[in-house]
VOROMAR-489789 format. One record per residue (C-alpha): x, z, y; residue in one letter. Coordinates in steps of 0.5 Angstrom, whole numbers, plus 2048, in hexadecimal, padded with zeros to 3 digits. Each point is the difference from the previous one (the first is absolute). Last residue first. Layout:
VOROMAR-489789
XZYA ...
This chain:
VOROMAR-489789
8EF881914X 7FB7FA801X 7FE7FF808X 7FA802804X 8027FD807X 7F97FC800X 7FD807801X 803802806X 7FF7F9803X 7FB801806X 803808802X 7FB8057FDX 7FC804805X 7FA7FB7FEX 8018037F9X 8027FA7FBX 7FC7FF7FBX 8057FB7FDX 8038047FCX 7FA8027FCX 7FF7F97FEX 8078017FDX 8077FD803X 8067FD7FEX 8057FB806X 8057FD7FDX 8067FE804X 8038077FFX 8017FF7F9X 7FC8007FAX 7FF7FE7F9X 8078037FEX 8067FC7FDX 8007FC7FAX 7FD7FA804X 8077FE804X 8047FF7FAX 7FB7FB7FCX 7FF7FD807X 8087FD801X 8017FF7F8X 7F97FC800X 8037FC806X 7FD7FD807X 7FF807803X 7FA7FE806X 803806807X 7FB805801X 8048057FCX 8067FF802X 8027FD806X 7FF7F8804X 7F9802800X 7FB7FA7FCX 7FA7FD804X 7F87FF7FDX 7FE7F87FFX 7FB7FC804X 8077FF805X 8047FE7FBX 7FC7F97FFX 8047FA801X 8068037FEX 7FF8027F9X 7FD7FA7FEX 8047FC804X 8068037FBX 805806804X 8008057FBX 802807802X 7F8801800X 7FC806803X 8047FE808X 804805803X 7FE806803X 804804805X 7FB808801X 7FC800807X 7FC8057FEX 8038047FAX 7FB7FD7FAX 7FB8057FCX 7FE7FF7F9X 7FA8027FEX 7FC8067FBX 7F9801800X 7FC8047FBX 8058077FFX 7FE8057FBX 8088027FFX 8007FE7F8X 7FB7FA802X 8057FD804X 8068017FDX 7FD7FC7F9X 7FE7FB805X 8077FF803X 8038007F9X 7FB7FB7FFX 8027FC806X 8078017FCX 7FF7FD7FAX 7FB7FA802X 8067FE805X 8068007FBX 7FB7FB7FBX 7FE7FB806X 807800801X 8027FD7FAX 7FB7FC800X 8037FB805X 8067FF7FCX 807802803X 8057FE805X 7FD7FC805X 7F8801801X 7FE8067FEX 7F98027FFX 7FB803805X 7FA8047FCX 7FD804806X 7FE807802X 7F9802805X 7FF808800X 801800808X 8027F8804X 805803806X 8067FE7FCX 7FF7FC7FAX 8028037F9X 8037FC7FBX 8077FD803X 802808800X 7FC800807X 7FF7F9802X 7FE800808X 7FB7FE803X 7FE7FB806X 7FF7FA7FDX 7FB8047FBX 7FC801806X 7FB8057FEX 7F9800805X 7FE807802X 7FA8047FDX 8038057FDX 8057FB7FDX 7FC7F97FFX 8037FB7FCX 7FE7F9800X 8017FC7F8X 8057FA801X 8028007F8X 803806801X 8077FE804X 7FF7F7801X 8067FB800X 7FE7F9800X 8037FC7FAX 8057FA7FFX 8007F9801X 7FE7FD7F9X 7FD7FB804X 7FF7FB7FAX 7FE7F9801X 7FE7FB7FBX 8017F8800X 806801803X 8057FB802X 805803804X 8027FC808X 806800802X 8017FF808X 805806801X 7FA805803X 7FD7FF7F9X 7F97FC7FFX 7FC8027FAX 7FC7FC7FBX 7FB7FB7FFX 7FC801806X 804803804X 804807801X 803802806X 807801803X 8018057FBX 808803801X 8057FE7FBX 8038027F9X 7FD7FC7FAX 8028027F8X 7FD7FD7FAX 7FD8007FAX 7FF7FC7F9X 8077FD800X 8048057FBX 803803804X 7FB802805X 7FC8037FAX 8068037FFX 801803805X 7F9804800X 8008017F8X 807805802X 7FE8047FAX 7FC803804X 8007FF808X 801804805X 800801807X 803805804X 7FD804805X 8017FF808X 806803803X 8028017F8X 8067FB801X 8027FE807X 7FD7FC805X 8007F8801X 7FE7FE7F9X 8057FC7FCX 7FC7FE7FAX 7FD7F9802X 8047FC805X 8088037FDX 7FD7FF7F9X 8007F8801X 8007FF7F8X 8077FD7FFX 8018027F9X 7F98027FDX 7FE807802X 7FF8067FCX 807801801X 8007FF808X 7FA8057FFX 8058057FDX 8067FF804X 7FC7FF808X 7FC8087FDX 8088037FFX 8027FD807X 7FA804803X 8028057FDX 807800801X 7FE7FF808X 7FB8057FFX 8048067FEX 7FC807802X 7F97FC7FFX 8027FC7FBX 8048067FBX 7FB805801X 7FA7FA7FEX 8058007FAX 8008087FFX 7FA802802X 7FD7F97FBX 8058037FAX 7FE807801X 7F88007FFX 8027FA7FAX 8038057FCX 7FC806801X 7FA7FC7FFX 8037FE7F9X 8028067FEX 7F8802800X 7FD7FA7FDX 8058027FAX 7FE806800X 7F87FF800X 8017F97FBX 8068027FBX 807802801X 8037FA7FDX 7FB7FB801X 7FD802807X 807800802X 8037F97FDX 7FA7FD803X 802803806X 8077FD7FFX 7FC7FB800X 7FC7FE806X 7FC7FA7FFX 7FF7FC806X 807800802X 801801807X 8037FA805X 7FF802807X 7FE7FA806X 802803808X 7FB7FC804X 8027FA803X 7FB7FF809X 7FB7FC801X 7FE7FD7F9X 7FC7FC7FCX 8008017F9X 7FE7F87FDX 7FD8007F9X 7FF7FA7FCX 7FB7FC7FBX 7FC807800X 8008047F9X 7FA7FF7FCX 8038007F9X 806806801X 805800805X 8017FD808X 7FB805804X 8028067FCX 8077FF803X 7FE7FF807X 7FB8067FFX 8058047FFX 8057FF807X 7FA7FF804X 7FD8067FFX 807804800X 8017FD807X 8037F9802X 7FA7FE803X 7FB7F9800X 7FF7FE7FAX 7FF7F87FFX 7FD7FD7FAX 7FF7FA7FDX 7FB7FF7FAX 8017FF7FAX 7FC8057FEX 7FD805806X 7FA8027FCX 7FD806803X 7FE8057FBX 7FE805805X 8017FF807X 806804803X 7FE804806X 807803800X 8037FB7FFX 7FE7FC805X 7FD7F9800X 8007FA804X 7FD7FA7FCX 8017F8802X 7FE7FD805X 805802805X 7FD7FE808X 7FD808801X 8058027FEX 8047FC806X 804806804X 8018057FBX 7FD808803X 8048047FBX 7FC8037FAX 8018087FFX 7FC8037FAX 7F9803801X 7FB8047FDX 8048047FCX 804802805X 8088037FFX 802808800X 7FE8027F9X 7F98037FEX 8028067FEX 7FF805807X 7FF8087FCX 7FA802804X 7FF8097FFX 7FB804802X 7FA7FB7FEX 7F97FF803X 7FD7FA7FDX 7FB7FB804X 7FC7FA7FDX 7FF7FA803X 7FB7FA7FCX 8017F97FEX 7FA7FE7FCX 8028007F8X 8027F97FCX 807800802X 801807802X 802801807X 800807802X 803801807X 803808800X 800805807X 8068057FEX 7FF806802X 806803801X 8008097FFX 802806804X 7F9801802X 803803808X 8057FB800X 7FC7FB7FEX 8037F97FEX 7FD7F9800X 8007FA7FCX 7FD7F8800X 7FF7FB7FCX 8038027F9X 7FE7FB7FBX 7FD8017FAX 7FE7FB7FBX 8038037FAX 8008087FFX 8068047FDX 8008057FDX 7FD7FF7F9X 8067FA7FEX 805806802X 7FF8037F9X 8087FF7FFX 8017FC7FBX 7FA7FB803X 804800806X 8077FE7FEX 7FC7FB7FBX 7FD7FD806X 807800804X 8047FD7FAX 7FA7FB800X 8027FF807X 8077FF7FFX 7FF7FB7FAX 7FB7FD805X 8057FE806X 8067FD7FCX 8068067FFX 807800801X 8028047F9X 7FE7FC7FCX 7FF8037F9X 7FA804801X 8008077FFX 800804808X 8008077FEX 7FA804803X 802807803X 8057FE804X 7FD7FA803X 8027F9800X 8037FC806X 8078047FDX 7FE7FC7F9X 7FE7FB803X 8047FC803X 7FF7FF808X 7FE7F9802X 7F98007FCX 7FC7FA7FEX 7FC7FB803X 8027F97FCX 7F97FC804X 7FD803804X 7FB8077FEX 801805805X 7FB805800X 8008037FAX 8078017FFX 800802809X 7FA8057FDX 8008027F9X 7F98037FEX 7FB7FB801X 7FA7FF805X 804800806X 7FE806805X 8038067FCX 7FE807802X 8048067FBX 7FC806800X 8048077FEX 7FB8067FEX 8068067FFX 8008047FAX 8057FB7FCX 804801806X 8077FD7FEX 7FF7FB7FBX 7FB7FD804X 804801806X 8067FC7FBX 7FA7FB7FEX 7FD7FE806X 8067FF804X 8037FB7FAX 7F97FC801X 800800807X 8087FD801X 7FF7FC7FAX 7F97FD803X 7F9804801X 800801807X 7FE806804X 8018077FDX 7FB805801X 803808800X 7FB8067FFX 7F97FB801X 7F8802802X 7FC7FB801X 7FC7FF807X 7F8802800X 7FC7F97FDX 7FD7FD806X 8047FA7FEX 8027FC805X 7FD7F87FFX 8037FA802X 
């Protein structure tokens, strides 16, 4: 790989991924600071990152998008639970509209990034792979990093060690590799999960021309499953009386305050709510359908995220004979199939560990403050945007429980520029939150799915109070953010401040706060 001699570029803001939380991003500061050079690395060759990247089969949202949507772009087509590439089309539409097209650069992967305290600048060290092109490094210095590049690997996915794999004779794929047009038709599939992935591939997989002969969903442990329309029409009642902008508009307050409502209700009352669940899936159900082995989980309602399904395509696919639902431990696959700890043995002709995915903060980029390692594990969300100890370095962080990811994506872009804005008015370079030592955490995520359990330690702590504690609803962080900039926890300071005379105490310029 060659390093290019070339003087490092110079950037006011770089945005790292160009997917709904980087495009979203890119378009609010555009908007902002027209006279700002913004620069936005994507090292996929498409915009759309998780809709560009996921391509198995039926992969669709499992939040509506008219809250997944952005504010300022209304979502126009009729489904309100989206397959992945009208999303991603939304997003290359969004880009277009909003002239993010010319910022962002493709094939650019960050590989490494360093502050200087005494430039008051990030130099990002960027792997340029174009496809045809020698792969080279570049380097660009940027006073401000905005984190858009999700919290899971790209690379890979997570797959369990199964004893016997190397025995099965047919194919094992993950949904996140998925080949493109593979021919599972007429084939027996088994998928191993109970996750959003494997509750929408298991419809998609038994309908159409090439669907499989039958889909088997095994799994360890139930998942809650929730019916939602996949049409939304009060929504269309919206759009059509109030028009597309106002009745776009109506319909995310609608939606923003029937999800904190009914998320409110389970967690508050999760034996209602789990009684609710049983009911509606027992409806969904043929009579005497074993709901109690598939769909009674052992841990209450939103201590791991909801499944949902539109239209309740997936309960009907097990009515209708085309599915099914296993429930046990893998003892080991075989040749034709997989062997459960009861002795049952699945036929499968096609294997899919739909098994979840590997948690990974920025993309895995090594981050140096002066010189020192960073350690995300270490730090503490400030805002649920700002890390403490990283400088200049904020990050899109959705929510996870009582609305859509992107609603945070928009509440962050407005607050980082109003911190930027605040900044420049008071000739400050560097601004960085800084934790009380010894200070209680707890975990990022208030979910305890095996995604999330099994790499907490690779992601940043939360504060048990305000502000280092992750609000998990738009009402919560909406309130929060009108407030100021600055408080004691953020440390401000200029180039100038940092000259600190040898008489002067080792911290004096650190302590330089907002007024």
């Amino acid at each position: 790989m060659a390093r290019s001699s070339a003087p490092p570029e110079s950037a006011d803001i770089v945005i790292i991924g160009a997917g709904v939380s980087g495009v979203g991003s890119a378009c609010y500061l555009r908007q902002a600071f027209p006279g700002k050079k913004i620069v936005v690395l994507e090292g996929r060759g498409r915009i759309g990152g998780t809709w560009d990247l996921f391509r198995y089969p039926g992969v669709r949202s499992d939040s509506e998008l008219h809250t997944y949507g952005y504010e300022f772009k209304p979502w126009s087509h009729e489904h309100a639970i989206a397959d992945g590439h009208l999303i991603r089309e939304y997003l290359e539409e969004t880009a277009a509209e909003n002239d993010i097209d010319a910022l962002i650069r493709y094939h650019h992967q960050v590989v490494s990034a360093d502050w200087s305290s005494a430039e008051g600048v990030w130099t990002l060290r960027v792997e340029v792979a174009v496809p045809g092109e020698k792969t080279r490094t570049v380097a660009i210095k940027t006073n401000w990093v905005y984190g858009a590049s999700g919290y899971y690997r790209y690379d890979e996915g997570h797959t369990p060690q199964f004893e016997g794999r190397e025995d099965f004779a047919g194919d094992i794929l993950h949904p996140q590799f998925w080949p493109e047009d593979y021919d599972y038709a007429g084939k027996r599939v088994v998928v191993i999960g109970s996750g959003a992935t494997a509750i929408t591939m298991v419809p998609a997989m038994t309908t159409g021309p090439g669907a499989a002969a039958h889909v088997t969903m095994l799994q360890r442990t139930p998942t809650y499953v929730m019916t939602l329309p996949r049409v939304d029409k009060v929504a269309k009642f919206l759009y059509r009386t109030l028009g597309l902008e106002r009745g776009y508009a109506a319909t995310r307050i609608k939606n923003v305050w029937r999800d904190f409502l009914f998320v409110g209700y389970m967690l508050k009352f999760p034996d209602s709510g789990r009684k609710l669940m049983r009911q509606q899936t027992s409806k969904a159900l043929p009579d005497g359908y074993a709901v109690d082995t598939h769909f009674n989980p052992p841990y209450k309602p939103w201590e791991q995220r909801l499944c949902m399904t539109p239209d309740g395509d997936f309960f009907q696919a097990i009515s209708e004979g085309k599915a099914s639902v296993a429930t046990d431990t893998i003892d080991r696959f075989t040749a034709t199939g997989i062997r459960l700890a009861s002795g049952e043995e699945i036929p499968a002709d096609v294997i899919v560990t739909a098994t979840g995915l590997n948690l990974r903060m920025f993309g895995g980029i090594p981050q140096t403050v002066d010189g020192q390692q960073f350690d995300i594990g270490d730090s503490v969300t400030y805002r649920g945007m700002l890390l403490s100890g990283l400088p200049n370095w904020s990050f899109a962080f959705g929510y996870t429980k009582y609305s859509s990811w992107t609603m945070k994506v928009g509440l962050t872009a407005q607050y980082v520029i109003q911190l930027i804005r605040h900044m420049d008015a008071h000739g400050y370079d560097k601004v960085v939150p800084v934790a009380e030592p010894g200070m209680a955490t707890e975990p990022l995520l208030d979910l305890n799915s095996g995604y999330v359990t099994r790499t907490a330690d690779a992601l940043p702590k939360q504060g048990v109070r305000l502000p280092w504690r992750m609000l998990t609803s738009y009402q919560a962080d909406k309130k929060l953010l009108k407030g100021p900039v600055g408080d004691d926890h953020l440390r401000f300071s200029s180039a100038n401040d940092r000259r600190v005379p040898p008489t002067a105490t080792p911290d004096a310029a650190s302590k330089v706060r907002v007024p």
